[in-house]
PATORLO-82286 format. One line per 8 residues: number of its first residue (from 0); their letters; for each residue x, z, y of N, C-alpha, C. Coordinates in pm, whole numbers, plus 32768, in hexadecimal, padded with zeros to 4 digits. Each point is the difference from the previous one (the first is absolute). Layout:
N
NUM = A = X:Z:Y:X:Z:Y:X:Z:Y  ...
This chain:
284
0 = XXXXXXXX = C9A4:F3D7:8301:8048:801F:807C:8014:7F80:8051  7FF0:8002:807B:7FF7:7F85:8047:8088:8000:8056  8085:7FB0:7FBB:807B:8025:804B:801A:7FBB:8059  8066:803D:8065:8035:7FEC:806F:806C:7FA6:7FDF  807E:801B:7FBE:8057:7FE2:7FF1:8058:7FF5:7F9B  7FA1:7FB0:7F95:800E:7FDB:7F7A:7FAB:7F80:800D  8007:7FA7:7FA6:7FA6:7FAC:7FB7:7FD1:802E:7F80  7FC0:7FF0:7FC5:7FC2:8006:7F35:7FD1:7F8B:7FD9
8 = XXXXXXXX = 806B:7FA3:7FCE:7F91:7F92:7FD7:8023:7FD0:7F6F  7F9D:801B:7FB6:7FF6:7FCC:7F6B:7FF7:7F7C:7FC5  8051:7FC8:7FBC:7FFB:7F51:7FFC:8022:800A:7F29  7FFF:7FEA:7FC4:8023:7FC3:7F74:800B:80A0:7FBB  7FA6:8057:8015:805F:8096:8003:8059:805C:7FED  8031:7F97:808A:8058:8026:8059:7FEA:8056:8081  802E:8036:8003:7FCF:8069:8079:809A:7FFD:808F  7FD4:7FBA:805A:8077:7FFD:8082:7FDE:804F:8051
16 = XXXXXXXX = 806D:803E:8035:7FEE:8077:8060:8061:7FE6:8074  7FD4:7FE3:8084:8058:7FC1:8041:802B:8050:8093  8051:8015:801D:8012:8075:806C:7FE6:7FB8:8069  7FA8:800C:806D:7FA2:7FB3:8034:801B:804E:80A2  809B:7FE5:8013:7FF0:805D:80B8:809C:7F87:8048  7FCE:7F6F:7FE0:806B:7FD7:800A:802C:8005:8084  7FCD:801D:805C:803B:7FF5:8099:804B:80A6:7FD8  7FED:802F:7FDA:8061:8062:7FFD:8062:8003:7F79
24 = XXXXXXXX = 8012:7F93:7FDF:806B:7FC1:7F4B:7FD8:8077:7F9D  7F93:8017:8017:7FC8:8043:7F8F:8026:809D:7FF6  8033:800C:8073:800A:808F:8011:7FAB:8086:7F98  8061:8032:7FC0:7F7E:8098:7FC9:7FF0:804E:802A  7F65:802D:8016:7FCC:8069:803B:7FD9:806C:7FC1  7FA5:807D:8009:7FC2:8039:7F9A:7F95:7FDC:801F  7F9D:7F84:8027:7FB8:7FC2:7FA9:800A:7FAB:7FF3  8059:7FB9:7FE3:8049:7F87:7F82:7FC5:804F:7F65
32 = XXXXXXXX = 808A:807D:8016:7FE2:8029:7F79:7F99:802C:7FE1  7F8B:8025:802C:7FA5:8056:7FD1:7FC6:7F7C:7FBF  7FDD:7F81:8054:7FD5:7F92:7FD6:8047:7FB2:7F9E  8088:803F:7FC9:8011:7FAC:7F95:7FE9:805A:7F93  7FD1:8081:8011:802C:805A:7F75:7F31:8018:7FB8  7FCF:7FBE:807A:7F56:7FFB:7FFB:800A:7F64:7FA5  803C:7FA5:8052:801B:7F7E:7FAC:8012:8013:7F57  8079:8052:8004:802A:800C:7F5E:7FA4:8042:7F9E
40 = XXXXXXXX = 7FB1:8061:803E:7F8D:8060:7FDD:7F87:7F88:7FD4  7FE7:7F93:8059:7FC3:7FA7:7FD9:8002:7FB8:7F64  8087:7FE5:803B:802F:7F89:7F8E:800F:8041:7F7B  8039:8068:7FF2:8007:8085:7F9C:7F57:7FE4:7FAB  7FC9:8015:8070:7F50:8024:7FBE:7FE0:7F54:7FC5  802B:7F9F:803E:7FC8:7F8A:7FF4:801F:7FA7:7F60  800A:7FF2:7FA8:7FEE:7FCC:7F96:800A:7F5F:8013  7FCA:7FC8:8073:8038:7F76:8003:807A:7FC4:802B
48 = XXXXXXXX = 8033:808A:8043:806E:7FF9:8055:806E:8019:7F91  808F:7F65:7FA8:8033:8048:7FB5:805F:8000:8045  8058:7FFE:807A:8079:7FFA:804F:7FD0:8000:806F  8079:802C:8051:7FEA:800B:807C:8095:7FE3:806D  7FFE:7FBB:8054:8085:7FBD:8034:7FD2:803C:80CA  806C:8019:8011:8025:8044:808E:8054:7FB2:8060  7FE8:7FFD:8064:804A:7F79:8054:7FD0:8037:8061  802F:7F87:806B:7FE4:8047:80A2:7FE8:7F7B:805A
56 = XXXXXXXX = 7FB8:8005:8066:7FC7:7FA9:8045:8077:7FDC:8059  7FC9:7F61:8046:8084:7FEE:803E:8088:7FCF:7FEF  8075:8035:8054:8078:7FB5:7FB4:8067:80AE:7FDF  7FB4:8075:7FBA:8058:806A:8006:7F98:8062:7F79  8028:8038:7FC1:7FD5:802D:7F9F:7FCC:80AA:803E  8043:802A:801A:8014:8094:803F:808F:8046:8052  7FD5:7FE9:807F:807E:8027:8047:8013:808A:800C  7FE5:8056:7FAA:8020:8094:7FF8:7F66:8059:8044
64 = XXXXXXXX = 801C:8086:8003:7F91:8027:804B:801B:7FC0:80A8  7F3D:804A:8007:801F:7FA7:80CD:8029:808B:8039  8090:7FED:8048:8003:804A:8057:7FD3:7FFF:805F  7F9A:7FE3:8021:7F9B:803A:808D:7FFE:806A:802B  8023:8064:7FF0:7FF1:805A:8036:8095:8037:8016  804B:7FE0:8005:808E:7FE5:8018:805B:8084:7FD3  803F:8050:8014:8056:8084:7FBC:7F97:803B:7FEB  7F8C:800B:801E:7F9D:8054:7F8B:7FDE:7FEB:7FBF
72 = XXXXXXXX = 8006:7F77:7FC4:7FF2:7FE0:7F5E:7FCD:8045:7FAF  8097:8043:7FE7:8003:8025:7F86:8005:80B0:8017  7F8C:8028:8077:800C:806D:801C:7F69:802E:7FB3  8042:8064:7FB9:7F89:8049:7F9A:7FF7:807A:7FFD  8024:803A:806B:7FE7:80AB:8028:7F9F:8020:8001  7F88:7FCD:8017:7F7D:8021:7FED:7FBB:8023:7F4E  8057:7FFA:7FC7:7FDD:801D:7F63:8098:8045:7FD5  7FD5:806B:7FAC:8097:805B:7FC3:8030:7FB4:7FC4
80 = XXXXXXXX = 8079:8029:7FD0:805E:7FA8:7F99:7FCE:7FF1:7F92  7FA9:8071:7FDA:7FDC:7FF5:7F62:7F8F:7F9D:8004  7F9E:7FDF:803E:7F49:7FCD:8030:804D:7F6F:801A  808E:7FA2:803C:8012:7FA9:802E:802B:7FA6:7F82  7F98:7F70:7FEF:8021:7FBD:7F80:8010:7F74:8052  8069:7FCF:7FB6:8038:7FA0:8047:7FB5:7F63:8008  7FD3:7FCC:8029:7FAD:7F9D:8020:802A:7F95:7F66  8097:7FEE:8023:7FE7:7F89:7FB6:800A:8014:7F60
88 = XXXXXXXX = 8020:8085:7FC5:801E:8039:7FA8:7F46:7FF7:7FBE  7FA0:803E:804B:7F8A:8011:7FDB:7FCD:7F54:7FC0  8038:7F80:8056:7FC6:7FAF:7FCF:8069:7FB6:7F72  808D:8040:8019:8037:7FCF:7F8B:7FBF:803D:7F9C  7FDA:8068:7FE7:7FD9:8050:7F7F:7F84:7FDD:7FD6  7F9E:7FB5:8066:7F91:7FD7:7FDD:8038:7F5B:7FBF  803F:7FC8:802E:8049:7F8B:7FAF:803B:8004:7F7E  803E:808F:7FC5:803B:802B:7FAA:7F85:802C:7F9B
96 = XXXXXXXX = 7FA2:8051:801A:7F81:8005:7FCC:7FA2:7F94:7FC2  8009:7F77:8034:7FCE:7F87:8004:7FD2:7FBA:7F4A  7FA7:7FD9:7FF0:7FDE:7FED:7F6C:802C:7F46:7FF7  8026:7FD7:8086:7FE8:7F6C:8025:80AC:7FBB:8013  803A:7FBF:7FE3:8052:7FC0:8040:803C:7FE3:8077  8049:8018:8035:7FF3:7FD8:80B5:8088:7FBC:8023  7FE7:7F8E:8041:807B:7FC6:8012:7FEB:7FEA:807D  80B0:800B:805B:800B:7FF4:8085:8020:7F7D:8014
104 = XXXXXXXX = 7FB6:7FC5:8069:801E:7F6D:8031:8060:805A:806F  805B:7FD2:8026:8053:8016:807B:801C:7F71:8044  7F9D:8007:8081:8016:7F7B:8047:8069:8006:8045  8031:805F:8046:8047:7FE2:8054:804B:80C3:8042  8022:801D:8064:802E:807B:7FE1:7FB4:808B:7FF2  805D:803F:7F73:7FD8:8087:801D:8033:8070:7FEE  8017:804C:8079:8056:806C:801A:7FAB:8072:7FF0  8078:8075:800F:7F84:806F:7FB4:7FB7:8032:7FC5
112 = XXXXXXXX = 7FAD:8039:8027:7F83:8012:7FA6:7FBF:7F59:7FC7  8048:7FB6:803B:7FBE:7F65:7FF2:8018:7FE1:7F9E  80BD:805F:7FCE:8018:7FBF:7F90:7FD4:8048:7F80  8012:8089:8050:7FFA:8082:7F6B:7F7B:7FE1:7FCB  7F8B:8000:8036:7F83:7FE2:7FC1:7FFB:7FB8:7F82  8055:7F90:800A:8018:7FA1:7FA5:805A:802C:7F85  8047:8078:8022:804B:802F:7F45:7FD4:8025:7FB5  7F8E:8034:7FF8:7F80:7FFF:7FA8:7FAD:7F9C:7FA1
120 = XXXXXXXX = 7FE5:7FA5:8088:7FDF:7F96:7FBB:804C:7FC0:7F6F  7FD8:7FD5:7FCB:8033:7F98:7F6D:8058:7F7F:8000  7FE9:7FD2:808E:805D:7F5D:7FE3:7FE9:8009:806C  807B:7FE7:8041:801E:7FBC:80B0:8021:7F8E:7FDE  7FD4:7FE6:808C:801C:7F59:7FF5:7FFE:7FD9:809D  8087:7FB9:8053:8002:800A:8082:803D:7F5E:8012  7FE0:7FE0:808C:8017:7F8A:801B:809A:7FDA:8046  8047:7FC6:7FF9:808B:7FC7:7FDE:8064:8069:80B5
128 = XXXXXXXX = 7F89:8005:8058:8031:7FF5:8061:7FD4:80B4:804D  7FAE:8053:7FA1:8001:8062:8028:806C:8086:8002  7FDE:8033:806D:8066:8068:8024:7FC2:8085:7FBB  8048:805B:7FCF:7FDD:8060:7FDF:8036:808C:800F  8014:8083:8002:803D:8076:8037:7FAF:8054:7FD7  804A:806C:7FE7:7FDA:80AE:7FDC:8046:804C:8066  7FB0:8005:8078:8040:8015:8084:7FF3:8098:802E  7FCD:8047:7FAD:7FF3:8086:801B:8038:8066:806F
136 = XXXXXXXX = 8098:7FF5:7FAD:806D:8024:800F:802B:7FDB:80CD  7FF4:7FBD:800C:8028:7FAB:80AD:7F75:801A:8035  7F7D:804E:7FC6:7FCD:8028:805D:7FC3:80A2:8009  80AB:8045:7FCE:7FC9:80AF:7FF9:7FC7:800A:7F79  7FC6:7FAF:7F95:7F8C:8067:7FAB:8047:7FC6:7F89  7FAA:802B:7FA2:7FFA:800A:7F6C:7FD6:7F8B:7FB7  7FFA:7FB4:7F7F:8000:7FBE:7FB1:7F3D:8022:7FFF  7FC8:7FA9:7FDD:7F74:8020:7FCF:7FC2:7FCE:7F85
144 = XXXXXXXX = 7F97:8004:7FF5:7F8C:7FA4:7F82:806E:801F:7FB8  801E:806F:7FA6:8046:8056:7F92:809C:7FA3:7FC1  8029:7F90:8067:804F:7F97:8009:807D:806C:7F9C  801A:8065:802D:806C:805C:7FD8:8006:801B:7F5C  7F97:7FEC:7FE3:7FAB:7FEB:7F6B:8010:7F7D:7FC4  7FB7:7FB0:804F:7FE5:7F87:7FD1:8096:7F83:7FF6  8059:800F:805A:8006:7F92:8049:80C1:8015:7F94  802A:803D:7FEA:8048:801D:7F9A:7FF6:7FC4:7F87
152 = XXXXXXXX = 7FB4:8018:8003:7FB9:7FB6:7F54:7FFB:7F6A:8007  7FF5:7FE8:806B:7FD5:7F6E:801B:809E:7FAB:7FDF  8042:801A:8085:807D:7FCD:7FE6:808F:8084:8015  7FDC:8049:7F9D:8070:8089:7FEA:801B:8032:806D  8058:808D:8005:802D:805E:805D:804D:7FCD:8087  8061:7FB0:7FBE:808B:7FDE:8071:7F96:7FA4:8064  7FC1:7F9E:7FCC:7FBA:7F8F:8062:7F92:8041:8044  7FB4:8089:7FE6:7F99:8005:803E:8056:8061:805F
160 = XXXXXXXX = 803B:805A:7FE7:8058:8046:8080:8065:7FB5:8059  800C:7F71:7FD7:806D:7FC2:8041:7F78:7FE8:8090  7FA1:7FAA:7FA9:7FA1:7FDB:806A:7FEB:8098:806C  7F96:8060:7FB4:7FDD:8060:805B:8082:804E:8048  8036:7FE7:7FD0:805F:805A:806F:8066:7FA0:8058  7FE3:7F87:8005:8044:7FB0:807A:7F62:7FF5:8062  7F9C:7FDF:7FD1:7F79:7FD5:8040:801F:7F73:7FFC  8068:7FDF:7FD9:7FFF:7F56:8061:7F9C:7F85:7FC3
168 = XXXXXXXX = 7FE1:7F74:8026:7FB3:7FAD:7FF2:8050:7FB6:7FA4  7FD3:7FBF:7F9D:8026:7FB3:7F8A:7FA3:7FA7:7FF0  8014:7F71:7FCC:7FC0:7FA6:7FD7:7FCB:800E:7F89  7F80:7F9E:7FE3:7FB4:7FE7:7F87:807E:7FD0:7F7F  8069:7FB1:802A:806A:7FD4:7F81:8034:80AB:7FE5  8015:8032:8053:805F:809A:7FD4:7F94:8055:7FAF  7F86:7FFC:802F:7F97:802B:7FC0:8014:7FD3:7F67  7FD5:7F87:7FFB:8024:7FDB:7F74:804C:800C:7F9A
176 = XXXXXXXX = 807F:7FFC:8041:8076:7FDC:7FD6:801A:80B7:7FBB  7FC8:8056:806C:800C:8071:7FBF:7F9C:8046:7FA4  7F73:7F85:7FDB:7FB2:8035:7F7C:7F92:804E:8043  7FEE:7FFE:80BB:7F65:802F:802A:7F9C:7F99:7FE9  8009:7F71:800C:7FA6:7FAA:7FF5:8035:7FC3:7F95  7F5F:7FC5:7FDE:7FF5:7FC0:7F8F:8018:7F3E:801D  7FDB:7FF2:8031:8034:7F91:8046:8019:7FEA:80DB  803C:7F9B:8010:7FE5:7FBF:8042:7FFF:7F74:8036
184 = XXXXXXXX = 7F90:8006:8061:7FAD:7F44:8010:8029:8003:80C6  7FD9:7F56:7FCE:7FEB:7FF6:807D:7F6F:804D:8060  8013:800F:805E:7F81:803C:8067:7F83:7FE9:7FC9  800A:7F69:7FE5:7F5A:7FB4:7FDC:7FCC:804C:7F7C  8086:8003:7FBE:7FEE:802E:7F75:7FDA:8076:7FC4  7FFC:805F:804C:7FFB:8083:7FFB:7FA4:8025:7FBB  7F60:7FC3:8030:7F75:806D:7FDE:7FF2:7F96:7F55  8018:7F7F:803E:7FE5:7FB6:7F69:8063:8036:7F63
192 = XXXXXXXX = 8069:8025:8049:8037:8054:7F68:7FF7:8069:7FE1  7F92:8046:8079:800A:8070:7F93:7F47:8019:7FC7  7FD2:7F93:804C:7F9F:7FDA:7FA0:800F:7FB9:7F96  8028:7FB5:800A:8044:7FD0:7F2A:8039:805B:7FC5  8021:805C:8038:801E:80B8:7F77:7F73:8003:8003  7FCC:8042:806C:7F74:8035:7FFF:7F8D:7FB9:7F9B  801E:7F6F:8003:7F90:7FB9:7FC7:804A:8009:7F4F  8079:7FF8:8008:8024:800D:7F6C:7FD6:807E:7FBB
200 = XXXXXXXX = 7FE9:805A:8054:7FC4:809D:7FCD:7F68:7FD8:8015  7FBA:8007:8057:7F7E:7FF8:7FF1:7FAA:7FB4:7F95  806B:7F64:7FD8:7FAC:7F9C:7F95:802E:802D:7F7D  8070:805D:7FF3:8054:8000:7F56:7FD8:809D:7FCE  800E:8052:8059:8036:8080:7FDF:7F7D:8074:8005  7FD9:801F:7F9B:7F98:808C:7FE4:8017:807B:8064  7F93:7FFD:8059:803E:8045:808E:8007:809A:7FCA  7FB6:8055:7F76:804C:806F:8007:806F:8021:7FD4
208 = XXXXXXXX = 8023:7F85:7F7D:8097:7FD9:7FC7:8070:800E:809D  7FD5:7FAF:803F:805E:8010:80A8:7FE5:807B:8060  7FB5:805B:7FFF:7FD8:805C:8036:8067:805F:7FA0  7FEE:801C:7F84:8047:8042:7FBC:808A:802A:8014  8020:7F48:7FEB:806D:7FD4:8021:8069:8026:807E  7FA7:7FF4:8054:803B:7FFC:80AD:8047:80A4:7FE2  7FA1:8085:7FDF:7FD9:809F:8010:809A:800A:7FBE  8010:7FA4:7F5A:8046:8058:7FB2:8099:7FC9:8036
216 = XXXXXXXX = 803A:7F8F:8071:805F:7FCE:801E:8036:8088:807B  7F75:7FFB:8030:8048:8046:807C:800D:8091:7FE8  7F9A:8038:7FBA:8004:8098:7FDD:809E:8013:7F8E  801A:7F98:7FB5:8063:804B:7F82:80A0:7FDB:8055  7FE1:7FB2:809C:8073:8033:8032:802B:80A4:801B  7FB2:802B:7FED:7FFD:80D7:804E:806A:7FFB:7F57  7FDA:7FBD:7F9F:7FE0:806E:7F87:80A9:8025:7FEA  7FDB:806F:7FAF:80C5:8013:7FDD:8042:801C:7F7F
224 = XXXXXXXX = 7F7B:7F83:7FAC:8049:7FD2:7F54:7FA2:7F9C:7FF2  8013:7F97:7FEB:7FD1:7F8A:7FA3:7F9A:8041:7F87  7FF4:8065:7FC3:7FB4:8031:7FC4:7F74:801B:8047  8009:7FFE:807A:7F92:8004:805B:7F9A:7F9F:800A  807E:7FA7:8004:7FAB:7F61:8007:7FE1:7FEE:7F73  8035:8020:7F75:7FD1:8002:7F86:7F84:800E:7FE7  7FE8:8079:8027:7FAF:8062:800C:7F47:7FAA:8018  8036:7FD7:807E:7F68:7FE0:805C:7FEA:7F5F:7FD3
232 = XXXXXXXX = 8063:7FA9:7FEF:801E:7FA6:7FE0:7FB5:7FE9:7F55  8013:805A:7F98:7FA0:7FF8:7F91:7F89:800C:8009  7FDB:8091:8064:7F77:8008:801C:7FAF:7F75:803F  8067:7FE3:8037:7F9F:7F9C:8049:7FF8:7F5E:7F67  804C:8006:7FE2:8011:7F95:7FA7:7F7D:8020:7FAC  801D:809C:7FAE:7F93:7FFC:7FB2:7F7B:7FE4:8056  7FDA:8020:8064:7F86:801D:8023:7FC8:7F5A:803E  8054:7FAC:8020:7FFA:7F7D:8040:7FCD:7F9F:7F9A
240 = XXXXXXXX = 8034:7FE6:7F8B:8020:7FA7:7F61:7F56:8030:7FEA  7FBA:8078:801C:7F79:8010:7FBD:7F91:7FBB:8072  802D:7FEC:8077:7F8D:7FA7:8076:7FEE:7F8A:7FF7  7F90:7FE2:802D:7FFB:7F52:7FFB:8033:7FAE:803F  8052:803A:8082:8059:7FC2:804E:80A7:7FD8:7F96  8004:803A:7FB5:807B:7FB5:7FAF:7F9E:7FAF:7F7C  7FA3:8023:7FDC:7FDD:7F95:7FB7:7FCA:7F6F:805C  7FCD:802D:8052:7FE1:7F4E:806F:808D:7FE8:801C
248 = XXXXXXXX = 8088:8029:8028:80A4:7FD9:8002:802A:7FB4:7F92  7FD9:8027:7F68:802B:7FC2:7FA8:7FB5:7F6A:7FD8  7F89:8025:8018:7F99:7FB0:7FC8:7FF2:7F61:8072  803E:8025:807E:7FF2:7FAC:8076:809B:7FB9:7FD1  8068:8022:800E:806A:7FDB:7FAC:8004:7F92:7F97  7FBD:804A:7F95:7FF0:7F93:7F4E:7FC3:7F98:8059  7FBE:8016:803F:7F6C:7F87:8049:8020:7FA1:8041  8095:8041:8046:8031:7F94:8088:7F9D:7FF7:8042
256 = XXXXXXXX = 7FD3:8055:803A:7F84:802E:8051:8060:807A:8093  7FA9:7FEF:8082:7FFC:8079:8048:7FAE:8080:7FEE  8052:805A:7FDB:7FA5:8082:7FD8:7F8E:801D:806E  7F92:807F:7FE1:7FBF:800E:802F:7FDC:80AC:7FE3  8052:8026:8048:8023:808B:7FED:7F65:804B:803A  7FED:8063:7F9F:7F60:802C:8042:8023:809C:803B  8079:803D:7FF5:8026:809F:8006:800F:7FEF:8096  801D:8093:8029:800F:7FD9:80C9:802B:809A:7FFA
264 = XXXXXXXX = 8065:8027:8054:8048:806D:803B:7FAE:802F:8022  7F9A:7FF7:8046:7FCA:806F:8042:7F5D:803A:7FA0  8022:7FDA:7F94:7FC1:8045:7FA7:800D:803B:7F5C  8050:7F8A:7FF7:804E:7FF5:7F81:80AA:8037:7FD2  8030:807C:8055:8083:803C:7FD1:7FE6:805D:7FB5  8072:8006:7FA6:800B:8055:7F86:7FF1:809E:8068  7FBF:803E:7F6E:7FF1:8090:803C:809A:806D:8015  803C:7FD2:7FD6:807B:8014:801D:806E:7FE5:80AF
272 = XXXXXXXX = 7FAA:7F9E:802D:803F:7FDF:8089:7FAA:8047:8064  8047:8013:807A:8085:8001:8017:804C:807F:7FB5  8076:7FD5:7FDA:8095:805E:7F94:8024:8083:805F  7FEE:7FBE:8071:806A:805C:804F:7F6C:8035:806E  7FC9:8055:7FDC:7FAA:805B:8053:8046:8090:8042  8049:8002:801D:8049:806A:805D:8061:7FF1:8030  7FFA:7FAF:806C:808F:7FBF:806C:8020:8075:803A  8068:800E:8030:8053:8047:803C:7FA5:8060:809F
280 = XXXX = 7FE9:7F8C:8010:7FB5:8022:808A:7F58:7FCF:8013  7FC4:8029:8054:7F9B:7FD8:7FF8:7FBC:7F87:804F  7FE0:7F88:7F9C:8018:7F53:805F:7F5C:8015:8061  7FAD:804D:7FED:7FA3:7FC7:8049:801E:80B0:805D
């Protein structure tokens, strides 16, 4: 796909995806998303690609959707209630789906959909001086990218309704301070730390051991007994201990050596994955 308003660029494999509409602070469109959920479809298929980090061109990460088109926005009468799927929801779930790691660089602000995109993701990480908001609410509509789901979990009930239901703008320290980000840096600092996660996963870690990994963190949040996680958690144990990807882990180890993992997600998952084949609704 030859994008408009993305970057794709692969470096240590690492995979950067950079929201690429900075005269408009990175505004989302629906084809932003189509171009990032073709991106992930990529990286998904790609085997060299073991992480992937999200950032935004410029001095603004994502300033919400573009209202260009001004009170018709968010006008969707042209499709029934039941046929209407919410833009940013379609690309969170393709993030939630993800066999890969994904960490948010946050340069600078992101409101909205700028921010919800990002509760999905695995590790935020924003720069000292960005602004951020779940502004819904102050403009008529609804919560999106399944935030109502997600964003609870992140940093509990009281803090995610305190946010969505004032709309108001909060800093990267309140962010923190309330357990959405994983760190924060200065501005400069932003893309370089969350490539040192990225590179600490790509050089150490057996990408279907982390693929596994990523599915069984976010899926055994739904679950509703620890026996659940028992459950999938043995299977996977037994079935992992017999590949050669934990014998090159051990053997790279005794060696004081960097492993050299030969297994790859996009060919090598247990016949058992994915656990959860009948979501609620239907993601594609």
């Amino acid at each position: 796909m030859n994008y408009q308003q993305i970057k794709y660029e692969v470096e240590d494999r690492i995979l950067t995806i950079t929201l690429n509409r900075p005269e408009r602070l990175n505004a989302y469109t629906e084809i932003l998303r189509a171009e990032m959920i073709d991106a992930l479809d990529h990286a998904d298929a790609d085997d060299n690609i073991r992480a992937i980090i999200v950032t935004g061109a410029g001095r603004a990460f994502c300033a919400g959707m573009d209202l260009g088109d001004g009170g018709a926005t968010f006008d969707y009468s042209a499709v029934t209630e039941d046929e209407h799927r919410d833009s940013g929801g379609l690309l969170a779930l393709r993030i939630y789906q993800l066999k890969k790691p994904i960490i948010a660089a946050i340069n600078g602000p992101a409101v909205g959909i700028g921010l919800t995109m990002t509760f999905p993701m695995d590790i935020r990480i924003a720069a000292d001086n960005a602004k951020m908001g779940i502004v819904f609410v102050r403009r008529g509509v609804l919560l999106d990218a399944c935030s109502s789901w997600i964003l609870p979990r992140i940093v509990g009930i009281s803090q995610a309704l305190e946010w969505a239901m004032t709309g108001r703008v909060f800093s990267a320290q309140e962010a923190f301070a309330k357990g959405l980000l994983t760190k924060v840096v200065a501005p400069e600092e932003v893309l370089p730390a969350a490539r040192d996660i990225a590179l600490e996963i790509a050089q150490n870690s057996a990408p279907v051991s982390v693929a596994l990994t990523r599915q069984l963190l976010w899926t055994m949040l739904g679950a509703d007994h620890p026996m659940a996680a028992h459950r999938i958690e043995s299977k996977g144990f037994h079935w992992a201990g017999q590949q050669p990807d934990a014998q090159e882990g051990i053997t790279a180890f005794l060696e004081k050596r960097q492993p050299n993992y030969t297994m790859s997600p996009s060919t090598g998952m247990p016949d058992f994955y994915p656990w959860i084949t009948e979501p609620p609704f239907r993601i594609k």
